[in-house]
N, C-alpha and C positions, 0 to 999 in steps of 0.2 A: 641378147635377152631383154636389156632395157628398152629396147624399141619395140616392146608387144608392148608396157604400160599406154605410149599412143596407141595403137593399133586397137586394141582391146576397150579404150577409153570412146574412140570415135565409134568401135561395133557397137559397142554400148548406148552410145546417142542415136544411132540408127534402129536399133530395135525398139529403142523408148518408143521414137517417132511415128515405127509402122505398128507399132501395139494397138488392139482394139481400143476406143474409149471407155470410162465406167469401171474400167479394170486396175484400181488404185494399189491395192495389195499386190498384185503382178508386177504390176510399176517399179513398188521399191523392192520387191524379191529382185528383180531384174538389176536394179539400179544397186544393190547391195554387192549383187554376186561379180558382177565388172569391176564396183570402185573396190572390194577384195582382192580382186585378179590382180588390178592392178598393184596391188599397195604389197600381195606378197612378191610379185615380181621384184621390187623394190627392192626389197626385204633381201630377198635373193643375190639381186646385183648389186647391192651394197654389201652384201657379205662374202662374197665373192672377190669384189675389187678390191676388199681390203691389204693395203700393204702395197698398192699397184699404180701407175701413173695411169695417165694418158691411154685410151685402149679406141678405139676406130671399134666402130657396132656396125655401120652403112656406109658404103660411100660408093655413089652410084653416079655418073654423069646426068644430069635432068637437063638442062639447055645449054649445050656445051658450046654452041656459038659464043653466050657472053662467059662461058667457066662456071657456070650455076652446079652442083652439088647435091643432089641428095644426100650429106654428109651429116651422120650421126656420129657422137663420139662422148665419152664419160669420162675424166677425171674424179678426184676425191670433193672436189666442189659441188660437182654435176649430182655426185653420189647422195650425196648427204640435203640439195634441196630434192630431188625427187624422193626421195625418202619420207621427204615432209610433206613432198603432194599427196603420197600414198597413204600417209594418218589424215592428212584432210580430208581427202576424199571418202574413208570411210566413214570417219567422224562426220563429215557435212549431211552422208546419206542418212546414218541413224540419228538426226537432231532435225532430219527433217519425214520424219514415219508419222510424220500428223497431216502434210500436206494433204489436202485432199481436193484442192482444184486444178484441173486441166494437170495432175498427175505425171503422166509419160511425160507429158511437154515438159513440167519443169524437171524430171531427169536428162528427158534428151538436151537441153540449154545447159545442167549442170554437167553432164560428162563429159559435152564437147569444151566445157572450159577450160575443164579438166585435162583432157588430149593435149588443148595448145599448149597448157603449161608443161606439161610437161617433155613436150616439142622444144619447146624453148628450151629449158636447162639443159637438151641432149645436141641439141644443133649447135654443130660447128661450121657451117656455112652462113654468111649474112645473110642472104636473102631468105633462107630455107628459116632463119630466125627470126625474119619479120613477119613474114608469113605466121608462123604459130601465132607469132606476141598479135597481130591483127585478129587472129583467129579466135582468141583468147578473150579478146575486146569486145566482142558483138553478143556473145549468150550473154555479158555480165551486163548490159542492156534493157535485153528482154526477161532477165532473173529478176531485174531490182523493176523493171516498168511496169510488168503485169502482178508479180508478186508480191509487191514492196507494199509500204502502210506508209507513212508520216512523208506527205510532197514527192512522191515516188519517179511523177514521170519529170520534175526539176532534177529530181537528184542524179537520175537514170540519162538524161541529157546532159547536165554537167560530167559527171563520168567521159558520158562519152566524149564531151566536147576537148576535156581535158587530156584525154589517154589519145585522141586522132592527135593536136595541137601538137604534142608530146612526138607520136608517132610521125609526123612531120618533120620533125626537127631530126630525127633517127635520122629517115630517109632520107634528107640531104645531105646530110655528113656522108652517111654509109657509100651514097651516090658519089659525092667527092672523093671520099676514099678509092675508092674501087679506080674511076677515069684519072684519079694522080698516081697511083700507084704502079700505073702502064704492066700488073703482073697477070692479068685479064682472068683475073679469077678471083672469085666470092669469099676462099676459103678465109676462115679466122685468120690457120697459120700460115698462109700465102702473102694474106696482108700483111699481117703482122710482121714478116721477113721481106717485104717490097724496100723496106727503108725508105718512106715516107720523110718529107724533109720536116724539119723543127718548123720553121714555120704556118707550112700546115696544119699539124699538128697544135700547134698557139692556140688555131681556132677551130680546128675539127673537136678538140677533145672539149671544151667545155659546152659546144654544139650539143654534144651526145650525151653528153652527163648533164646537163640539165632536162635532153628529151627525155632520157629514161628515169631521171630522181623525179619528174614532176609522178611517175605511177609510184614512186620509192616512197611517195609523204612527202616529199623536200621541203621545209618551210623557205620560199613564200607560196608555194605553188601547189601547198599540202590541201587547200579548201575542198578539193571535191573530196576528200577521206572521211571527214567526220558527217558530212549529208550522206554521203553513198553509203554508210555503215551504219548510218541510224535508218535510213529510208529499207536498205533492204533486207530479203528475208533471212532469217534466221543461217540457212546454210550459205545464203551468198554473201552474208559478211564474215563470216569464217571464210569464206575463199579469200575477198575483199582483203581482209588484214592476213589470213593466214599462207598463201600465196600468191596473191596477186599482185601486192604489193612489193613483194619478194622477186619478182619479172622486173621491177623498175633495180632496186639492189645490184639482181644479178647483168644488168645490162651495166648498167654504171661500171663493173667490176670488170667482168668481160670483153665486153665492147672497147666500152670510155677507156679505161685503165689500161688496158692491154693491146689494143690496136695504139692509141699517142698517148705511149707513157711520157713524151718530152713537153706536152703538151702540162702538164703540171710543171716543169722546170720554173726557176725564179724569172720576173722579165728584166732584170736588170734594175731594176729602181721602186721604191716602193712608196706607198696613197696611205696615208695613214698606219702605218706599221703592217700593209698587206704586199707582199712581193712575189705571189703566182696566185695561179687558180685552184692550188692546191689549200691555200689561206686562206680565202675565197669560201669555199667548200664545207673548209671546215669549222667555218666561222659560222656558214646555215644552218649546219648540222647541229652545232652547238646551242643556236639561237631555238633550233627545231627541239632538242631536247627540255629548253627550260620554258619555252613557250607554251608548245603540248601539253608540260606538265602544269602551267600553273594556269591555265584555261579550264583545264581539266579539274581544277581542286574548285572551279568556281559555278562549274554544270547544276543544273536541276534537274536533267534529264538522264537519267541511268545509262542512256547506253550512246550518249554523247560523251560522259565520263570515258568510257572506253574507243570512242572513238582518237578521242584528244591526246591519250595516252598511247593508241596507235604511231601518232605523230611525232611521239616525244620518243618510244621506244626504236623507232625505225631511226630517229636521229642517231639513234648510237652505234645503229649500221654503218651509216655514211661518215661518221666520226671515226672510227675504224678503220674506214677503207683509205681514210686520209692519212690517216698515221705513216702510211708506205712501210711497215716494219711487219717481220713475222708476228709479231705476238697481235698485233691491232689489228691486221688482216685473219687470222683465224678467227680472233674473238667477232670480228663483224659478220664470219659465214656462218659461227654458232647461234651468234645471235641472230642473225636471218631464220634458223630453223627453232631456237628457243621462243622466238615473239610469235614465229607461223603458229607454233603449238600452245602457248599460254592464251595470247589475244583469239586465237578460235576459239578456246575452251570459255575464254569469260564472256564474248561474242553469246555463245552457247546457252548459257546459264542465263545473260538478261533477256537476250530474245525469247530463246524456246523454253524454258523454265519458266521465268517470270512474267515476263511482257503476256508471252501467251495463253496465260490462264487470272490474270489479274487483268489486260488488259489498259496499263498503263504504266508508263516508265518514271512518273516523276514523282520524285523524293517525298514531295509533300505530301503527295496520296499514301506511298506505299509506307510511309511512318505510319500511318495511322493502320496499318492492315497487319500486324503483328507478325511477320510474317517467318520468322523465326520458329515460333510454335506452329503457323499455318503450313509452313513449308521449311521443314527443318532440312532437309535434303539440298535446296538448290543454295540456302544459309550456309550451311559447313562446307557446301563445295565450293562459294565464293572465297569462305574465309580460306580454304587450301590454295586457289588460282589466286588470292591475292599476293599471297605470300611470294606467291611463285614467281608475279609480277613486280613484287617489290623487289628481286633480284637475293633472297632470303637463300644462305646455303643449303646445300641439299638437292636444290632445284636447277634448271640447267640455265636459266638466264644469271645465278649468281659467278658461274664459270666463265659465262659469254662478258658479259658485264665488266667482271674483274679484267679480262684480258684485256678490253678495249679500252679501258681506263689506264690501266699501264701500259698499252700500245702509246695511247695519247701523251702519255706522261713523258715518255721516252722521244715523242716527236714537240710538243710543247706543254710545259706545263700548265699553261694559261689555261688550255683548252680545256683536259683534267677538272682543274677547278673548278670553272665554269659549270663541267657538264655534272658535276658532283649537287648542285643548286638542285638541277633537274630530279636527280635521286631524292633527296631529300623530302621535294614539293611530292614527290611521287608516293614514298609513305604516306604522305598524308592526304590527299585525295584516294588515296586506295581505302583509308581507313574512314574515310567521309560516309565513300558511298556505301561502303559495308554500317556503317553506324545506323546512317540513315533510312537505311534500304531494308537491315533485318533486327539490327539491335533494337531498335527505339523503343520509346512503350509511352507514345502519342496516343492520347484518346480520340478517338472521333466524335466529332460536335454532330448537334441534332441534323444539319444542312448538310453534313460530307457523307453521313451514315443513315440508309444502305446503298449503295451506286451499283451500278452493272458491274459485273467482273468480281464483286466483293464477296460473293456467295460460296458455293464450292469449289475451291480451286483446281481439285481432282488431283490425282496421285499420280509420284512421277514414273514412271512408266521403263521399262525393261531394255528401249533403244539408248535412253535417256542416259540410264546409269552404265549401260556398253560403253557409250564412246565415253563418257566421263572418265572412267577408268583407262579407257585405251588413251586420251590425251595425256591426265596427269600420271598414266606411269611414261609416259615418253620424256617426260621431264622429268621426274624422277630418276628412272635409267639415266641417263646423264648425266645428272646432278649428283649422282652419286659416284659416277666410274665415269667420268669425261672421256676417258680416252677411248671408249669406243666409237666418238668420231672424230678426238681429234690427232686420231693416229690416220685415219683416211683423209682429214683436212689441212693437214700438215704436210706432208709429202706437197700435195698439188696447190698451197702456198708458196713452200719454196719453191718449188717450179715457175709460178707465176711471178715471183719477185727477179727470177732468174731470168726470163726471158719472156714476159710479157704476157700475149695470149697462146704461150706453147707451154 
């Protein structure tokens, strides 16, 4: 059943394609009724799997000379990020029902993005998984190059240049893997059981877990995140933070983690109090948490604030997956789909809310545009997604959060600590740009007042307040009853601690 979300995702980018031009409303009817298909699919096969491990969807021979795979397959991991492609994707379409240039085109770019990712979380073949993650990379190009505003085609290059560079490094671990492993086949769990020696593994695994953290945010390698998310439009930076970054995550976890898990072992002697690649990891991740955050408290530009915070939040990903313990490892998958769902929705709210009917994201302006009273709607929904980002109970990053704080606690305390700095700074740039941005009660001088974009802002609109609601109850439902995913992400934790990538 989950393999029609691909399926249905790429007919979707095909019909965009061959759509007459001039036909904008057709466009997102079109683009609406697919990213739905897919998202109840979803919906379906997440409620479905529940309680269930491991299930094979596809698996079909494609070049059986080198063992290639058409091999689909779901666990409770798989379940729960396609779940969250299926809220972005709908959420991305109705925040983008203003678009009105070259139309089809920007649906056909956004569903096929859509397809790869969700390719990716179901493929259990390497190859069949590079394939998506490539395939994933090239709309997010053409979304942010021709769509984008603020340095568009630098940003729309650096992306790229960073996600190929990235993608590189995959493919020659994966390629190493595969010709040491003498088991002449692609599959995850073929690998996985080849018994690949320690030594290889030394340096296959931080090969691969650096190719995939550089799309995860990894701080130092996090730079193309906060240009790609200011640069691009409104729906491609909710993919940008809300899955696609989530590809870099899930490869780290999948891939890295689970093909050389010995590859994290101690090396016998330790540089400064660091004694594997596992300390290493999660020293960046930490560093990514309090870096993020306090770059982010020092923005003028609204929706670089959220970028930076992208950085800091995805740290607590990879902080988790360091933990190597059940509790740090669930809290990192929750929060893979708490950050997809919160950073789209605030993504959401500066671009297509504000940016786009104000016309300008920086602080200084938007104090003086009162905008509170001008636009009381996209005000109280920031203050709701702030909260939700500050990790505030109720919400489902304060579930993800806590876990991965006493995941860490349990593997090092140090690290706990540290990433606790991050939290705090976090409050407080949340509460910056909400001050700034809608509380203020700045006058305008004769030389700021009247500007373009200061006039009517126009009322927020009927697609607007859909996905708002569909994002913040997704976090809500969680935040209130966790265990509706993490009774599906439990299971296929311990599984993975148990034996790897099976």
């Amino acid at each position: 059943m989950l393999a029609w979300t691909i399926y249905l995702s790429f007919a979707g980018a095909l019909v965009e394609a061959l759509l007459p031009k001039g036909r904008a409303g057709l466009a997102r009817a079109v683009a609406l009724v697919f990213a739905l298909a897919g998202f109840l699919i979803a919906v379906a096969g997440f409620a479905a799997g529940a309680g269930q491990g491991r299930i094979t969807i596809t698996d079909v021979a494609w070049v059986p000379s080198m063992g290639i795979h058409y091999l689909l397959a779901a666990d409770g991991i798989s379940r729960v990020v396609v779940l969250l492609t299926g809220l972005a994707a709908v959420a991305g379409v109705l925040f983008s029902w203003n678009v009105d240039h070259r139309t089809n085109e920007f649906f056909a770019f956004f569903l096929a993005l859509i397809g790869g990712v969700y390719g990716v979380f179901l493929s259990f073949d390497l190859f069949l998984l590079f394939v998506f993650y490539e395939i994933a990379i090239v709309p997010k190009y053409f979304l942010i190059a021709i769509w984008g505003s603020t340095r568009r085609e630098y940003a729309a290059m650096k992306l790229a240049l960073y996600s190929f560079v990235g993608s590189a490094m995959v493919l020659i671990a994966l390629l190493a893997a595969y010709a040491a492993s003498g088991s002449h086949s692609t599959s995850l769990l073929d690998l996985a059981n080849a018994g690949l020696s320690i030594h290889s593994q030394m340096w296959l695994f931080p090969l691969t877990f650096i190719g995939f953290g550089i799309l995860a945010g990894m701080w130092p390698f996090h730079t193309w995140a906060p240009t790609g998310h200011v640069a691009a439009p409104t729906a491609a930076s909710m993919l940008l933070a809300g899955v696609v970054m989530k590809l870099g995550a899930y490869g780290c976890l999948r891939v890295a983690m689970g093909l050389f898990p010995h590859g994290m072992d101690p090396w016998g002697f330790t540089l400064l109090g660091i004694g594997s690649w596992r300390d290493v990891f999660a020293i960046l991740a930490v560093i990514g948490i309090v870096y993020g955050a306090l770059v982010a408290l020092v923005q003028t530009d609204f929706k670089f604030v959220i970028g930076y915070s992208s950085v800091s939040h995805m740290g607590f990903v990879l902080l988790g997956l360091m933990t190597l313990n059940q509790i740090g490892l669930t809290g990192a998958v929750l929060q893979m789909y708490s950050h997809g769902v919160i950073a789209g929705l605030l993504f959401a709210i500066v671009g297509r809310m504000v940016y786009d009917r104000t016309h300008t994201r920086q602080f200084g302006e938007l104090e003086q545009m009162h905008l509170l009273r001008r636009l009381p709607f996209p005000a109280w929904a920031f203050v709701i997604a702030g909260m939700a980002s500050m990790g505030l109970p109720g919400f489902s990053g304060f579930v993800a959060e806590l876990q991965v704080l006493i995941g860490s606690w349990h593997a090092t305390p140090w690290w706990t600590a540290a990433a606790g700095i991050g939290i705090v700074v976090g409050v407080a740039y949340t509460w910056r740009a909400l001050q700034k941005a809608f509380f203020t009660d700045v006058r305008p001088t004769a030389e700021d007042h009247p500007k373009e974009g200061w006039g009517d802002l126009g009322a927020i609109t009927w697609p607007e307040v859909t996905a708002f609601s569909l994002l913040i109850a997704a976090s809500l439902i969680v935040g209130v009853y966790p265990r509706i995913l993490l009774d599906t992400i439990e299971p296929a934790v311990k599984a993975f601690l148990a034996g790897g990538a099976q």
